[in-house]
BAZAKE-446457 format. One record per residue (C-alpha): x, y, z; residue number from 1. Coordinates in steps of 0.02 Angstrom, whole numbers, plus 50000, padded with zeros to 5 digits. Each point is the difference from the previous one (the first is absolute). Example, Ala and Ser with C-alpha at 12.3 -4.5 7.8 and 13.67 -1.06 7.14 Angstrom:
BEGIN
PT     px     py     pz    n
PT  50615  49775  50390    1
PT  50069  50172  49967    2
% end
This chain:
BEGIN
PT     px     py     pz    n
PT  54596  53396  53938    1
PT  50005  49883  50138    2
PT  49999  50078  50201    3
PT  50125  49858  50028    4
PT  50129  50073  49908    5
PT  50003  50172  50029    6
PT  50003  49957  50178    7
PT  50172  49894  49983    8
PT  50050  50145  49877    9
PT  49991  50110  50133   10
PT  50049  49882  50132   11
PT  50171  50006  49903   12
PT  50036  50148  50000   13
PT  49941  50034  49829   14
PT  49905  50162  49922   15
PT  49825  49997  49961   16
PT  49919  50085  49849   17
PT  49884  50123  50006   18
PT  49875  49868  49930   19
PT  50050  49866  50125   20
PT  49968  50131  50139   21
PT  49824  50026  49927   22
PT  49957  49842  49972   23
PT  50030  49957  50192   24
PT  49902  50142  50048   25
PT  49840  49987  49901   26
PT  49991  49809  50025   27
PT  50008  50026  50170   28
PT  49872  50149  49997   29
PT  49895  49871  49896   30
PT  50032  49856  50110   31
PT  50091  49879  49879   32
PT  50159  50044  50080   33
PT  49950  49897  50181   34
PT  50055  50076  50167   35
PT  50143  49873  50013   36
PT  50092  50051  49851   37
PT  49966  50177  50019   38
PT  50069  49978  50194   39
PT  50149  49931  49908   40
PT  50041  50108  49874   41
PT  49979  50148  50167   42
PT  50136  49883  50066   43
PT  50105  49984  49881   44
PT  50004  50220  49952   45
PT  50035  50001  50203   46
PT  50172  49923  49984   47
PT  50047  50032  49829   48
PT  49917  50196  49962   49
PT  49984  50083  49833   50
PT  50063  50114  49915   51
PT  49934  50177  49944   52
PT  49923  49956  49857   53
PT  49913  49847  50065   54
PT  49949  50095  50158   55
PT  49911  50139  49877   56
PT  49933  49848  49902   57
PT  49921  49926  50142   58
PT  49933  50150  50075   59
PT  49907  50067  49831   60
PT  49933  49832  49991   61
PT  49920  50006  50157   62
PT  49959  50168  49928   63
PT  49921  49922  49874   64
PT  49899  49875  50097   65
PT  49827  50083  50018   66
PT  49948  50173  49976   67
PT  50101  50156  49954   68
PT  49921  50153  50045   69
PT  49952  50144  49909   70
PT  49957  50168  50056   71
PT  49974  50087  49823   72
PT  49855  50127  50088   73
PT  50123  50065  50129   74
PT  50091  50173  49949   75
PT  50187  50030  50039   76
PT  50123  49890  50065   77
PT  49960  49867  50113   78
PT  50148  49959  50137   79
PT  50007  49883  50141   80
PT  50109  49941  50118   81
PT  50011  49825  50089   82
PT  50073  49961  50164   83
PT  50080  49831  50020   84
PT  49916  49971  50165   85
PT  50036  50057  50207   86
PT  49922  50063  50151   87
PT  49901  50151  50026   88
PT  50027  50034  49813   89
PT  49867  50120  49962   90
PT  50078  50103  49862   91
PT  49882  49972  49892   92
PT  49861  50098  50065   93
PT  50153  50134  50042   94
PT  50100  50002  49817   95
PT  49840  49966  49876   96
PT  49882  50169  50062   97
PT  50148  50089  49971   98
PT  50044  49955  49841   99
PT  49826  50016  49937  100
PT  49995  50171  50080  101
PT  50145  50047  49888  102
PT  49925  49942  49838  103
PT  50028  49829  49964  104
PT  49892  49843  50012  105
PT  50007  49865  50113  106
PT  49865  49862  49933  107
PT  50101  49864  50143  108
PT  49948  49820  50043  109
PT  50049  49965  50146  110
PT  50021  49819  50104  111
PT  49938  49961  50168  112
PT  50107  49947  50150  113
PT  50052  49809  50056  114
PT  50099  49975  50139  115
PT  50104  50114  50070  116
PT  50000  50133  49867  117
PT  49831  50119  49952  118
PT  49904  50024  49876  119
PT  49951  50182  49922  120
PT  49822  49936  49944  121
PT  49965  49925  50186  122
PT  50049  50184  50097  123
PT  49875  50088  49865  124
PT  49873  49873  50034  125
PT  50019  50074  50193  126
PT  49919  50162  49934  127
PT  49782  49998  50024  128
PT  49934  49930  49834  129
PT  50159  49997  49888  130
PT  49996  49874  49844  131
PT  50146  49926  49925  132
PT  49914  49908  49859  133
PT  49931  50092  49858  134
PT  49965  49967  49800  135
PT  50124  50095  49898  136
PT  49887  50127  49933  137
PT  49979  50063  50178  138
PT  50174  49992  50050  139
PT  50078  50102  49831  140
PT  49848  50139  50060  141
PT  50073  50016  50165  142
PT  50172  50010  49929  143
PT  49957  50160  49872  144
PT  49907  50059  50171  145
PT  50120  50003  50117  146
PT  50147  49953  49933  147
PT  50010  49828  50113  148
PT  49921  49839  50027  149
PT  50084  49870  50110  150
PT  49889  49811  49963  151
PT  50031  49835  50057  152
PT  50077  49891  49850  153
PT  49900  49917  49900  154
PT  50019  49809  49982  155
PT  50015  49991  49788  156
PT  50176  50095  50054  157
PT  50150  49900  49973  158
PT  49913  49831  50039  159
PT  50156  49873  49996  160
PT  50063  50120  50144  161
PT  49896  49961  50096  162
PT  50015  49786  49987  163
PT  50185  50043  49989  164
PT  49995  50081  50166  165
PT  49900  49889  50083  166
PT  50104  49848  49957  167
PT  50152  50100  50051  168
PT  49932  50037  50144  169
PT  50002  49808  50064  170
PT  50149  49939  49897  171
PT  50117  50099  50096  172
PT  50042  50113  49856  173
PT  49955  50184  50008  174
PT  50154  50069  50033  175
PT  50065  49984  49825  176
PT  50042  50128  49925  177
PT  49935  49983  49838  178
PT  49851  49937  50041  179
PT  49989  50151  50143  180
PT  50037  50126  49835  181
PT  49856  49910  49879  182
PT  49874  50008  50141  183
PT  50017  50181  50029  184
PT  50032  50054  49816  185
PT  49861  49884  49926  186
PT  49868  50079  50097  187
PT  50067  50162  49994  188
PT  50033  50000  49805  189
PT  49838  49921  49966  190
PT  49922  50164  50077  191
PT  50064  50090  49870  192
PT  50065  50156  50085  193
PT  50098  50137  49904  194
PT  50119  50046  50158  195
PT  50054  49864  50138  196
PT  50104  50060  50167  197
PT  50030  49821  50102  198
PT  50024  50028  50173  199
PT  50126  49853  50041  200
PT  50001  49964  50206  201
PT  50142  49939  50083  202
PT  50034  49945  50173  203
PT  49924  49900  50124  204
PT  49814  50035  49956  205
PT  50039  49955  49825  206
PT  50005  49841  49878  207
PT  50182  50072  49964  208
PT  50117  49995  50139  209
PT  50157  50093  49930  210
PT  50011  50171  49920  211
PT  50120  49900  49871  212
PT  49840  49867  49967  213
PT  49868  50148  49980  214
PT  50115  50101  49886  215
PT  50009  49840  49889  216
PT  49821  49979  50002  217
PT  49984  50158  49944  218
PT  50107  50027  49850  219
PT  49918  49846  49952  220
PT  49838  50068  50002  221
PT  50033  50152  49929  222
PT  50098  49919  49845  223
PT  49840  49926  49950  224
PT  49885  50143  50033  225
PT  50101  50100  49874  226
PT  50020  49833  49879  227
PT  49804  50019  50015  228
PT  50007  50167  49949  229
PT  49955  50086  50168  230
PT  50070  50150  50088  231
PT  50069  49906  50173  232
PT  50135  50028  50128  233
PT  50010  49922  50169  234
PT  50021  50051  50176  235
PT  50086  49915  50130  236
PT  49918  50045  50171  237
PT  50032  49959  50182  238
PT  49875  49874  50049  239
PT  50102  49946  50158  240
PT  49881  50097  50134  241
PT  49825  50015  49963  242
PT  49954  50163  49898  243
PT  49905  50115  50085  244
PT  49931  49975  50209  245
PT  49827  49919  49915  246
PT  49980  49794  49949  247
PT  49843  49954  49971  248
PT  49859  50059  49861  249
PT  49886  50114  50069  250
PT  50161  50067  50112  251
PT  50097  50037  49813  252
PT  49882  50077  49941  253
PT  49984  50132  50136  254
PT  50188  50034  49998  255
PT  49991  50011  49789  256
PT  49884  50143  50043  257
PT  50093  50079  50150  258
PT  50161  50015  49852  259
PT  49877  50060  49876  260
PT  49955  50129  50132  261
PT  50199  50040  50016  262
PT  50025  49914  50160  263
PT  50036  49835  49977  264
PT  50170  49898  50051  265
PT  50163  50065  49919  266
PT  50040  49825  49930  267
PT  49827  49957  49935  268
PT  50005  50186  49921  269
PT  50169  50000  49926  270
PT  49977  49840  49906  271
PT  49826  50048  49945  272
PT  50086  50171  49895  273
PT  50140  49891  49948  274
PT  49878  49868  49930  275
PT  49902  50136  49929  276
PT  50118  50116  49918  277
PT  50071  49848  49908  278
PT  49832  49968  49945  279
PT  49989  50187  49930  280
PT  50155  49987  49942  281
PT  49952  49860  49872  282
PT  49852  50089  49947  283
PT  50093  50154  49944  284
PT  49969  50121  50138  285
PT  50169  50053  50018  286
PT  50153  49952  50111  287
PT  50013  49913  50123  288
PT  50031  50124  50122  289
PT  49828  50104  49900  290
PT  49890  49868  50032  291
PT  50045  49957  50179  292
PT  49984  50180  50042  293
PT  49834  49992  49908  294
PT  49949  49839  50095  295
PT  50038  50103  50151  296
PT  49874  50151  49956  297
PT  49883  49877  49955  298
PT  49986  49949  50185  299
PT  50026  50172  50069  300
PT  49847  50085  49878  301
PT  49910  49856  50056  302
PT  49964  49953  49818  303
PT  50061  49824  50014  304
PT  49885  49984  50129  305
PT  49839  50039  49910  306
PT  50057  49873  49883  307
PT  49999  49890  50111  308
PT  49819  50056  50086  309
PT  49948  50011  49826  310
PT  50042  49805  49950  311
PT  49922  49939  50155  312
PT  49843  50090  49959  313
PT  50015  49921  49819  314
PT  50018  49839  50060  315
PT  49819  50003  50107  316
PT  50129  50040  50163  317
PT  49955  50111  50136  318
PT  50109  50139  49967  319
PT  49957  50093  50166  320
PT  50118  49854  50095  321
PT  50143  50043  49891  322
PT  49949  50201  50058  323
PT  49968  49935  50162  324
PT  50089  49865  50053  325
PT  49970  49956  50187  326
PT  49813  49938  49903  327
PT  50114  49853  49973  328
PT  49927  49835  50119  329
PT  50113  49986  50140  330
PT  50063  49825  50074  331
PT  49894  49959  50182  332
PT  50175  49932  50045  333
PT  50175  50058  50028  334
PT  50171  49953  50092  335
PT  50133  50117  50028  336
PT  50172  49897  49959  337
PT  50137  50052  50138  338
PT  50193  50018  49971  339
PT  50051  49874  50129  340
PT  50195  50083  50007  341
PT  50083  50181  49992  342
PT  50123  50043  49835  343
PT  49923  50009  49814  344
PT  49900  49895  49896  345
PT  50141  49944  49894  346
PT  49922  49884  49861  347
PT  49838  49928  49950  348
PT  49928  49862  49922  349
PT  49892  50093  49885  350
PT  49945  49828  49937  351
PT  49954  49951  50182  352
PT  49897  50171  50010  353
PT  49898  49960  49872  354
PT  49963  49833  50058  355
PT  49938  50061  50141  356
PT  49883  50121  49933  357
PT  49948  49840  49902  358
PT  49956  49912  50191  359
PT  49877  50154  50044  360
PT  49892  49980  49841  361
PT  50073  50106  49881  362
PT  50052  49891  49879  363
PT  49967  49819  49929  364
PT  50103  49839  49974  365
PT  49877  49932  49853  366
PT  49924  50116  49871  367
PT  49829  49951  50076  368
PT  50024  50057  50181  369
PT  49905  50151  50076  370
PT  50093  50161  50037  371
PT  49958  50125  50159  372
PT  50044  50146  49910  373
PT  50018  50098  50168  374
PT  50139  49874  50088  375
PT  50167  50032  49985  376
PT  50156  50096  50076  377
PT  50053  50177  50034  378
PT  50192  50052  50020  379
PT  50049  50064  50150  380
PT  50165  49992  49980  381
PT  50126  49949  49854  382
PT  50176  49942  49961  383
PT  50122  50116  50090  384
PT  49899  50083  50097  385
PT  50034  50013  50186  386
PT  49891  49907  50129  387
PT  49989  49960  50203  388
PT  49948  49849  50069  389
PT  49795  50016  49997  390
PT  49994  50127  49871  391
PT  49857  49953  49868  392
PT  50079  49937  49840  393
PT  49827  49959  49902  394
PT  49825  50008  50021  395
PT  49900  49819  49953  396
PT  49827  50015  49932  397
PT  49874  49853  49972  398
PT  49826  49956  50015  399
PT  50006  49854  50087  400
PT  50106  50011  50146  401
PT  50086  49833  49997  402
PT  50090  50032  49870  403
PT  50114  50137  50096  404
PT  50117  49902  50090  405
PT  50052  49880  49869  406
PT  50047  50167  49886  407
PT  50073  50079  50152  408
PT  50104  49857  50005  409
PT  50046  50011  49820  410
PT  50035  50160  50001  411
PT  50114  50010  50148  412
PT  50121  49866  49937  413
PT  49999  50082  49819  414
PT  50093  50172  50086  415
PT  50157  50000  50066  416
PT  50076  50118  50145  417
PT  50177  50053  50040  418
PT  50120  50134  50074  419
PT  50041  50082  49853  420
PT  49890  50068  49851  421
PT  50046  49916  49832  422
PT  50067  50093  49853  423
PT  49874  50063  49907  424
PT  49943  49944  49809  425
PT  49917  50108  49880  426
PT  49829  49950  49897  427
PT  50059  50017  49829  428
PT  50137  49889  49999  429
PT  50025  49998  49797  430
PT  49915  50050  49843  431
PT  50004  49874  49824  432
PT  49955  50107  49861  433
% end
């Protein structure tokens, strides 16, 4: 069938088939679909969407695309969950030594960061000596171990994703929402996972803006996670103030131990049992309401964090950092940022935080750049709380001092102040199930 059509098929309005959808995707994985067509077919499902079933076509076909992984070695169920991206999103290492405490498996690739958003695989590669790359062999033995593994992904994964995304990337189309929902689910599905909880941000530190806009995503997602044959449900969490005080990778990873230890920020904690117990949940462990009360004995027995000492050690890590953490390299450099007026912080730009954390070196604009896995920011001070004029609202780390006062700058015209402290929002905003 010819590219030319099914673009002007589409372009009308009209329905693909589940054979037209493949057909664009392979040739364009195999490159006899060119760029320009495939730009214009992105084009052309911008304006004119698709429906369910050609949304679930197109994402088992990028499925489809490479390799679909197979864990047959591992015992028990294997669960995940994936977060759709924000700042100082560290559940991961939070949410999977839990669940593996508890029973279940958590064999999880996991993506690094670009741009304002980071990356699981990048804050692990913080820790002395931890690999993300393994053969599978290796990985399924430290599954049965420990009960979790936590990899980068490997490139045979969902290949036409990846050209997809790229090309999407400069074509001006990534926020479509069926392309958004066969990104995600492609990789995700092509993982193979028994159990998948999606942790859906929305807000300003978010691709999705609107609680309305995440929701959709999700029931999307979660229709074709279940068409698949997977155990999912969705959660739809707060991602409109930074979770947790700590942005940056080595800085996560501290405060993922500090609430494996008990004593880590309410908001972090909270949505690390929610994300958990619905992760149990799946599995069979019980209730809801069991497993988050199980999730929560996990931390206080300290048994979810010997899973996690015990994964790091797996993975050629130096677990006494995790056991220890002020072993952790600190920055040479650091800025207090100043409220410059009396009242509340009344909004962020969570966005705008994470950019600036992306100024001191903790992040990377092209795949290729180098990260300082000790830059980044700590939290002082958060939307609604109370501040005076001079009153430190963050703490700036880097390694090379230049970099301070453009992030300073950043950061300062990404927070709002005012007389009056806003209403305030809860983190689980919704649940698609």
């Amino acid at each position: 069938m010819r590219m030319y059509d099914l673009i002007k098929k589409k372009r009308d309005g009209l329905v693909l088939t589940d054979e037209e959808i493949r057909s664009f995707v392979f040739g364009y994985r195999d490159g006899t679909v060119p760029d320009y067509q495939a730009a214009a077919m992105c084009m052309a499902i911008y304006f004119r969407g698709m429906n369910a079933d050609e949304t679930a076509s197109l994402t088992f076909a990028i499925r489809d695309s490479g390799e679909k992984l197979s864990f047959p070695n591992i015992d028990g169920l294997r669960v995940d969950k994936h977060s759709t991206g924000g700042v100082g999103d560290k559940t991961s290492l939070v949410v999977a030594p839990i669940v593996a405490s508890l029973g279940c498996k958590v064999a999880k690739m996991s993506g690094r960061g670009l741009g304002h958003t980071g990356g699981t695989v990048d804050k692990l590669e913080s820790i002395e000596g931890m690999r993300v790359e393994m053969d599978t062999d290796e990985f399924e033995r430290i599954v049965n171990e420990t009960g979790i593994c936590i990899v980068g992904q490997t490139q045979s994964l969902a290949p036409a994703d990846k050209k997809l995304y790229a090309l999407r990337d400069v074509t001006a189309t990534v926020d479509s929402m069926p392309l958004i929902v066969s990104s995600i689910m492609g990789k995700k599905l092509a993982a193979d996972d028994d159990c998948i909880v999606l942790d859906v941000k929305t807000g300003s530190g978010s691709f999705m803006k609107t609680v309305e806009d995440s929701t959709r995503l999700a029931e999307m997602m979660v229709d074709i996670g279940k068409k698949a044959g997977k155990k999912t449900l969705a959660l739809i969490t707060d991602m409109d103030v930074p979770l947790g005080y700590a942005i940056g990778n080595s800085l996560e990873v501290i405060e993922a131990v500090d609430t494996l230890n008990g004593h880590g920020p309410s908001d972090l904690t909270e949505v690390c049992l929610t994300l958990a117990s619905r992760m149990l949940h799946l599995a069979g462990h019980g209730t809801k309401k069991e497993c988050e009360d199980a999730a929560r004995e996990a931390i206080s027995s300290g048994k979810a964090l010997e899973a996690l000492v015990k994964m790091v050690k797996a993975q050629g890590g130096n677990e006494k950092w995790i056991l220890d953490t002020s072993l952790f390299p600190k920055a040479p450099f650091r800025l207090d940022v100043l409220s410059p007026a009396d009242g509340y912080v009344t909004r962020v730009d969570t966005e705008g935080y994470g950019v600036a954390s992306l100024l001191l070196g903790a992040g990377r604009n092209t795949k290729d750049d180098t990260i300082d896995y000790s830059a980044g920011i700590m939290l002082a001070k958060k939307t609604g709380d109370a501040v005076r004029r001079g009153d430190v609202i963050a703490t700036l780390y880097a390694s090379d001092e230049a970099k301070l006062a453009a992030a300073e700058k950043k950061l300062l015209s990404s927070t709002e102040f005012g007389p009056a402290a806003p209403e305030a929002r809860p983190l689980i905003l919704n649940e698609v199930e």
